[in-house]
Structure formats: structure tokens, C-alpha cells
C-alpha positions in Angstrom: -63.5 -68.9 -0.3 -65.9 -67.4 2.5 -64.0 -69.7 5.1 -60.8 -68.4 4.0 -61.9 -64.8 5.1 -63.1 -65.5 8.3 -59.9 -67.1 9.4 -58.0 -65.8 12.2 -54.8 -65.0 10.5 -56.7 -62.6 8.1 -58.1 -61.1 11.1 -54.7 -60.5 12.5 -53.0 -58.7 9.7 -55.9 -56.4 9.4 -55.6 -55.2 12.9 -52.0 -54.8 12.9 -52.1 -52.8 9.5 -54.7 -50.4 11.0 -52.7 -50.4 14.6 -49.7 -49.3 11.9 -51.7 -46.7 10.3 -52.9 -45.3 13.6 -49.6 -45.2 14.8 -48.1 -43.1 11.7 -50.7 -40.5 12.2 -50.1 -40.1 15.8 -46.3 -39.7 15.4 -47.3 -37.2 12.5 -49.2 -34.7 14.7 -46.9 -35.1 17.3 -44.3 -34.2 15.3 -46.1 -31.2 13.3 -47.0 -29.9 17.2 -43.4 -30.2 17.8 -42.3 -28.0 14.9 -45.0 -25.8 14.9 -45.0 -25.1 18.2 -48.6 -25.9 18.3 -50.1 -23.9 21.1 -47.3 -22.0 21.9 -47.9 -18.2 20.5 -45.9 -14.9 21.2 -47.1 -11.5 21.4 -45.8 -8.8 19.0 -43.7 -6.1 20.9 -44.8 -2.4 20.0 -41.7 -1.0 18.4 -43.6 2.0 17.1 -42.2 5.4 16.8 -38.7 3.5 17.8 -35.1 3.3 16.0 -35.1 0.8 13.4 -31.8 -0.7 15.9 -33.6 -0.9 18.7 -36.6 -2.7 16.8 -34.5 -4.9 15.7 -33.1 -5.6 18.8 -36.4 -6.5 21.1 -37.7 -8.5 17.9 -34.5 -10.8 18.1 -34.7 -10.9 21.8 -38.7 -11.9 21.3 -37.6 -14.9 18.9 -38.9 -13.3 15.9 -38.0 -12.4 12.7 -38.1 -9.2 11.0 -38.1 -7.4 7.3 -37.4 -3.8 6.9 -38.9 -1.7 4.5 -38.1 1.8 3.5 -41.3 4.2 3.7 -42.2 7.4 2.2 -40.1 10.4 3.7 -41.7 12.1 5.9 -40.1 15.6 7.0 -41.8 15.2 10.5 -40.5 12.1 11.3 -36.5 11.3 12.6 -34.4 9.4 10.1 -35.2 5.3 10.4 -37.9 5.9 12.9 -40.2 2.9 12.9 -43.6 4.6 11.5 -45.9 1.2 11.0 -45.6 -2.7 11.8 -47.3 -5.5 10.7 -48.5 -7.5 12.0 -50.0 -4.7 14.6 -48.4 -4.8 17.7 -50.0 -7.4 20.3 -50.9 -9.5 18.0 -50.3 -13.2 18.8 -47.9 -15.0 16.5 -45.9 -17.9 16.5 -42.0 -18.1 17.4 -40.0 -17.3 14.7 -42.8 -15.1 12.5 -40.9 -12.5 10.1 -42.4 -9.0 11.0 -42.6 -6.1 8.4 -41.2 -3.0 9.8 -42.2 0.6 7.7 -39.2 3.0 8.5 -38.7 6.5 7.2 -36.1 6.7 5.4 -33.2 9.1 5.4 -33.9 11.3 3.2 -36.6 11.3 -0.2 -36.3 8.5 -2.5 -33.8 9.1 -5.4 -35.4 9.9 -8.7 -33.6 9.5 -12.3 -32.9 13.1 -14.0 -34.9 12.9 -17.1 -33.6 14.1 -20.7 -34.6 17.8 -21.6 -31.5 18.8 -22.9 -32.4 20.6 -26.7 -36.1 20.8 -25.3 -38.1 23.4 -25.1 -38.2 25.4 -21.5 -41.8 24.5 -20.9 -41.9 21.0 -21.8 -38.7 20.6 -19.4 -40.3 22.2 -16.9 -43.5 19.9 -16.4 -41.0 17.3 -17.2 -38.9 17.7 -14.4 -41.8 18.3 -11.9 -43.4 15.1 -13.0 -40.7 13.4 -11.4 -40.5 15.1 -8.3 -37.3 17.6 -9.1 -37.8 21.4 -8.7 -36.2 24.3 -11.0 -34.2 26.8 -9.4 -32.4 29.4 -11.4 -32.9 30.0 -15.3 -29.3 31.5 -16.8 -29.9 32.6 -20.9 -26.6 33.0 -22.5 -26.4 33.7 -26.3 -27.4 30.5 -28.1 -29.2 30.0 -32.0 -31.6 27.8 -30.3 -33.8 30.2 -28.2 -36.0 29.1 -25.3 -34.3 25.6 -25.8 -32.6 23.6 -22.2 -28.0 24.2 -23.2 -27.2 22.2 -19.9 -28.5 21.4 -16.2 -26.5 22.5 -13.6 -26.7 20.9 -9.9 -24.6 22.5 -7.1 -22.8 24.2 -9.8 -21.8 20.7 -11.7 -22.7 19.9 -14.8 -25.7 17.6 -14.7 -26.3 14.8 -17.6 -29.4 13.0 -18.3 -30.1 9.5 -15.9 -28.1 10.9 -12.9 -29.7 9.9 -9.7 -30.8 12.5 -7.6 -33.0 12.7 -4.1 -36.4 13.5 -4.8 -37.5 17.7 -4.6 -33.5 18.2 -5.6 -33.3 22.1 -7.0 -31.3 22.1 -10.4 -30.5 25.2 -12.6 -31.1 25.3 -16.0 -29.2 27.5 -18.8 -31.5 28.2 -21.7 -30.7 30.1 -25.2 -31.1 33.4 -25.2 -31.3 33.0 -29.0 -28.3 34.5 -31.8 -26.7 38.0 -31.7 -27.0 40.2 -34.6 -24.3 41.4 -36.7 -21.0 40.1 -34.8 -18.2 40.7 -36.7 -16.9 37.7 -38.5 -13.1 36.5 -37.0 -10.4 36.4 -39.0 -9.4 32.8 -40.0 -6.7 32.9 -42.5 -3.6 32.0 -41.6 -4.7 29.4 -39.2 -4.8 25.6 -38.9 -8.2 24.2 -39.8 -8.6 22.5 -36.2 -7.9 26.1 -34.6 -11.0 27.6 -37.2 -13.2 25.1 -36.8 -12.9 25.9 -32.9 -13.0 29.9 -33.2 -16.2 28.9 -35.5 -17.7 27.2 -32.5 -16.4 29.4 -29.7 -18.1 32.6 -31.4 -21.6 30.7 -32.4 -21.5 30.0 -36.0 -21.9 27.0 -38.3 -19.2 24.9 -39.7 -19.7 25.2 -43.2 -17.7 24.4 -46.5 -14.3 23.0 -45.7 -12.3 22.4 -49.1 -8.8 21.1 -49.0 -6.9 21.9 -52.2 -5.5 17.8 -52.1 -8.9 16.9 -51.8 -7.7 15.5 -48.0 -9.4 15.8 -44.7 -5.8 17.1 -43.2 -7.0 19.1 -39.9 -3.7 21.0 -39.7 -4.0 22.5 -43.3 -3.5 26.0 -42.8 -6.4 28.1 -44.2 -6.2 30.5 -46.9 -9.7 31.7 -47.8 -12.8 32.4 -45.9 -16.4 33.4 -46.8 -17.7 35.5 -45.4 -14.7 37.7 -45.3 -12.7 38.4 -42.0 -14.7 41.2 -40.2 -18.3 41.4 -42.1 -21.2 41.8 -40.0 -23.1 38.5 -39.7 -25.5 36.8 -37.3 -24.8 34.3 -35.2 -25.7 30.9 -36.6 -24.6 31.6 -40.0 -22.3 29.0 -42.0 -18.6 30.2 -42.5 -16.8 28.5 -45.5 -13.3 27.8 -45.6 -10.3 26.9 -47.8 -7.4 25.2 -46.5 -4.0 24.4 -48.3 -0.4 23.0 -47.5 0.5 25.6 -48.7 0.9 29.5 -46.9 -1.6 31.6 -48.2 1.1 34.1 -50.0 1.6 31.2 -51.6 -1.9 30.7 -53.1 -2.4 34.3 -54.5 -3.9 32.9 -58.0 -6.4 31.1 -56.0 -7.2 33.7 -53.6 -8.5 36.0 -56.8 -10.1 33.4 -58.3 -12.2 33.1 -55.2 -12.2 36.9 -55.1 -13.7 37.2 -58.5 -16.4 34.7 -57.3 -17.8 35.9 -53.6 -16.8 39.4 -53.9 -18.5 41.6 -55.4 -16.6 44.8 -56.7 -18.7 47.8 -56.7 -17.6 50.6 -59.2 -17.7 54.1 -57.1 -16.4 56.0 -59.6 -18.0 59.5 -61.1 -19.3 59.7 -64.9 -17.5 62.7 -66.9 -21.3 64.4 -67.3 -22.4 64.0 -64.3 -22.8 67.8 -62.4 -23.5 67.9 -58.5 -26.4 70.2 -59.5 -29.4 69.7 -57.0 -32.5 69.6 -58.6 -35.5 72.3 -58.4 -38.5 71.0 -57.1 -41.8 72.7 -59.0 -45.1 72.4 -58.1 -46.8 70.8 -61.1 -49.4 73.4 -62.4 -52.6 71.7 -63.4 -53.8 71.7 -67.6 -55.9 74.5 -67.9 -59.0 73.1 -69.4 -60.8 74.9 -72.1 -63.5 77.5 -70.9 -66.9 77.6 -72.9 -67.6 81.3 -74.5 -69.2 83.1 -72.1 -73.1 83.8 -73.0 -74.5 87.2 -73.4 -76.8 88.0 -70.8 -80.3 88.1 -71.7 -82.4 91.3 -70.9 -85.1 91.4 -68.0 -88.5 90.6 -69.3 -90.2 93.8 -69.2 -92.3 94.1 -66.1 -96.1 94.4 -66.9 -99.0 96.5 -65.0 -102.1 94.8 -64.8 -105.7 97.2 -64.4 -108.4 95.6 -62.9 -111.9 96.9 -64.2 -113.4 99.3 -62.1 -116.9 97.9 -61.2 -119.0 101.3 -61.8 -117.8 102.0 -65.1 -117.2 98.9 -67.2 -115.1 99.9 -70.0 -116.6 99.8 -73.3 -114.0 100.8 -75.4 -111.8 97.8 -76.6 -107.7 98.2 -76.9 -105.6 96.5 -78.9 -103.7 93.2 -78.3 -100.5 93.0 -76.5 -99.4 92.0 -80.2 -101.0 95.4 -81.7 -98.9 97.6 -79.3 -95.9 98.2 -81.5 -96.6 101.0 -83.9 -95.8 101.3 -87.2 -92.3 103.4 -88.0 -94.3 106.1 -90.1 -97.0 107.5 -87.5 -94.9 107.1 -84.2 -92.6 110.2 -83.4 -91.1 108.2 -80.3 -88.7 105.7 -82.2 -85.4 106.8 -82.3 -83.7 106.4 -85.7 -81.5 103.3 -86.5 -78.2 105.8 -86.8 -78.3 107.0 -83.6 -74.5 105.9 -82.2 -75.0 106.5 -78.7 -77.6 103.5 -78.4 -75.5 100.4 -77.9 -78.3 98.6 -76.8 -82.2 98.5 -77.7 -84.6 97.9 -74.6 -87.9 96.1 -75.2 -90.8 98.2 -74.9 -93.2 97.8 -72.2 -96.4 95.8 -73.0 -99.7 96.9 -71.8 -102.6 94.0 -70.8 -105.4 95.4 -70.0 -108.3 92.7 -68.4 -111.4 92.9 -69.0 
């Protein structure tokens, strides 16, 4: 087996399977230089601050490609005025490299027109400056839904929700004002139900109860009956029922006073037989006199008394009475008036005497 290796034809394939082998790499690399351009590099023109047509045009001219991009508007800059490249200008690429060109656009970037329609005005606001869109004029017309967004208005078209519209646009926006009090209520009878239901909604009120006498949904019934009746005060956002009929409504006289009986009220005006247009007296209420106590007798001055004091030579020997002695009897004093005297009306105490020793 060892002799069979070392024969010469073995030798011979192996070197012309590895002169093969050598020879496919070599035509390999020649052909990726070839393809590649291997060594053969071009230098990125400087289209900068140029037309996006004129960049265009030198980059086709250098044998390179090119991609353009739309950039952020930019006020200062022209319409599709190159603004960046990559790669960077001078840079050294091969023939045929696609280059990114930044332009600015025409104009800002269109931006969807979100949904604040029913909204409140706030919440619309931040909204709509979220995206990028500005609010102009605010218009309130008369509306049960105050401070809420009626309709956006854009170079005096209506504006709906999703419309496309360049970024920083100025729209208007009509907001409720809220209802109007006491509007006179208009007069329905007589008239097709289509042609109510659109008076209804022309002067702000609700659609309320609408009653066919077949029981149909027959828009050009003609109506009969309405509550509330033609010309009452009401606010605006109030239901208005109706009654509609094949029939005219001379026709439906029975039914109109059943229905009278039911949402009118009759108020009775009329003056009693005893009642007198007299106005009446206003008197001051006098207060319950109260019950006074009798009135107590005053009581006589308590006799004023002299008081002696004791000389200090002549002690006094002699000893008085008592203030209780002082009164004398009735027999021995002449002073005491008698008891049938009329002209005394009122007896004085007599003065009392204390004498200190």
C-alpha cells in the first residue's frame, strides 16, 4: 500500500488539483477587482446649500447614485435646498455609491386634524397644539352644549376630523355659547312632521314624543297637537312632543280636547260672591299687659338718734332709763294726742334717746 502512494501518477493528480484550485481563486479576485472596482475610488462632490436638480445632476455626472430625503422645514432655508449629505462631501467612495441627500422641503410636513368635535374647548385646544396646528378665531353661537367644539372651520370651509393639513395651519373653531332662555315655542300644527321635526332643530330644541294616530312612522302626517303649546316660553334644549294624523287637525277636534284636558291646565279666574275688594288695616299688635304686683306702702324713716358722749369732769351719776323705758304710760303724759283726733292720718315714731355711759 505504501508503494502505491509514492507512485508518480498520485503525484501528478495532486499537483494538478492544487494548480486547479489555485487557478479558481485567482480568476475569483480578478473578477471581484473587476466588479468592485477594487482600487478605483471617487470623491463625493459638495452639493451643499444647492437645488436638489442640480444635486442630482453633478451626482449622475460623478457616476453615483443618489436618495432624497425630505428634512424638517426650515423657514430660513429656500424650498428643496440641499441642507446635509451623507456621506460628507470629499469623502472617497466607490463608483456607483447611493448618496443620501437631506432637502428642505416645501413647506411643513402635513399633520392629520385630530377629533375635538363635542369636546370641551380646553381639551381641543392642547389637542390641536400637540400636533402642531394653531387656533385662530373662537365664534360662540347659541348651542345646549356650552364651551363644547360645534365645527372647525379652515379658510372658511368646514373642516372634518383626519383632513390633512400643513403643519402650524390656523383653524377656527365655533364653540357653544350654551341655550337661550325663554324662546317662544313655534307653532307646529298644521305641518308635515318632516317640516316640525326641522323647525325643532332649526330653533334648538329636542325631538321629543312623536305619536302617529295609525301607530305608523309616516313622515308626512300632518301634525295636529303639540306640547308645549305654540308660543309658551321655554328654554332652548327642551323636548317638544308632537301628534300627527292623516287626518287635518279640524278634523281631530275630539282628540285635540282630550289632550287639552290632559297638558293643559285650566285655571279658574273667576270672583267668589263674598269676596269684597276691602284692603286690610294693618295694626300694630299691642303687647298682653302683664299683671302688676300691689304696690307696698312705704315704710317710715327710722327715727334718727343723738348720741351724748360723757363729759370727762362730771361723770354722770344719775342712771336713765332704757331706750325700751322711754315710752310713757297714757295716764301721766300730757303730750299724747288722743286716738279721735281726725286730722292725724299718720302716727310718727317717737324719737329714742341713748344715752352712753
Amino acid at each position: 500500500m505504501l508503494k502505491s502512494l509514492f507512485h508518480w501518477k498520485v503525484w501528478v493528480n495532486i499537483l494538478v488539483a492544487s494548480a486547479v484550485f489555485v487557478g479558481a481563486v485567482w480568476l475569483t479576485f480578478r473578477w471581484l477587482e473587476m466588479h468592485t472596482n477594487h482600487g478605483k475610488e471617487i470623491a463625493v462632490p459638495n452639493v451643499m446649500n444647492k437645488s436638489v436638480h442640480d444635486a442630482i445632476k453633478i451626482l449622475d455626472d460623478s457616476g453615483l447614485g443618489y436618495e432624497v430625503d425630505s428634512f424638517k422645514f426650515d423657514p430660513k432655508f429656500k424650498p428643496f435646498q440641499v441642507l446635509q449629505i451623507y456621506p460628507s462631501p470629499g469623502s472617497r467612495v466607490k463608483d456607483g455609491r447611493t448618496i443620501v441627500l437631506k432637502v428642505n422641503p416645501r413647506t411643513y410636513a402635513q399633520v392629520s386634524v385630530p377629533d375635538v368635535l363635542d369636546r370641551y374647548k380646553g381639551l381641543a385646544f392642547r389637542q390641536l397644539e400637540q400636533v402642531g396646528l394653531k387656533v385662530g378665531d373662537t365664534i360662540f353661537e347659541p348651542s345646549i352644549q356650552r364651551d363644547a367644539v360645534l365645527r372647525m372651520i379652515y379658510n372658511g370651509s368646514t373642516l372634518k376630523p383626519g383632513a390633512l393639513l400643513p403643519r402650524f395651519s390656523t383653524i377656527d373653531l365655533v364653540i357653544g355659547a350654551g341655550p337661550k332662555r325663554n324662546i317662544s315655542v313655534p307653532n307646529m300644527v298644521g305641518l308635515t312632521v318632516q317640516q316640525a321635526k326641522l323647525i325643532i332643530s332649526q330653533n334648538l330644541f329636542e325631538i321629543g314624543l312623536v305619536e302617529h294616530e295609525d301607530g305608523g312612522a309616516d313622515d308626512s302626517d300632518i301634525v295636529y297637537y303639540q306640547d308645549p303649546a305654540p308660543m309658551d316660553a321655554r328654554d332652548q334644549g327642551m323636548q317638544i312632543d308632537i301628534w300627527a294624523s292623516k287626518k287635518t287637525p279640524a278634523e281631530m277636534g275630539a282628540k285635540i280636547s282630550q289632550l287639552n284636558s290632559i297638558y293643559r291646565i285650566q285655571m279658574n279666574y273667576s270672583v267668589p260672591e263674598n269676596y269684597t275688594n276691602e284692603e286690610p288695616v294693618y295694626r300694630e299688635a299691642v303687647p298682653q299687659q302683664q299683671e302688676m304686683p300691689p304696690a307696698e306702702t312705704p315704710k317710715p324713716a327710722a327715727p334718727r338718734t343723738e348720741v351724748k358722749k360723757p363729759e370727762a369732769s362730771k361723770p354722770s351719776t344719775e342712771q336713765k332709763p332704757k331706750a325700751t323705758e322711754t315710752k310713757p304710760k297714757a295716764a301721766t303724759s300730757p303730750a299724747v294726742a288722743p286716738k279721735t283726733s281726725p286730722a292725724k292720718t299718720e302716727e310718727k315714731p317717737k324719737a329714742k334717746k341713748v344715752i352712753v355711759e
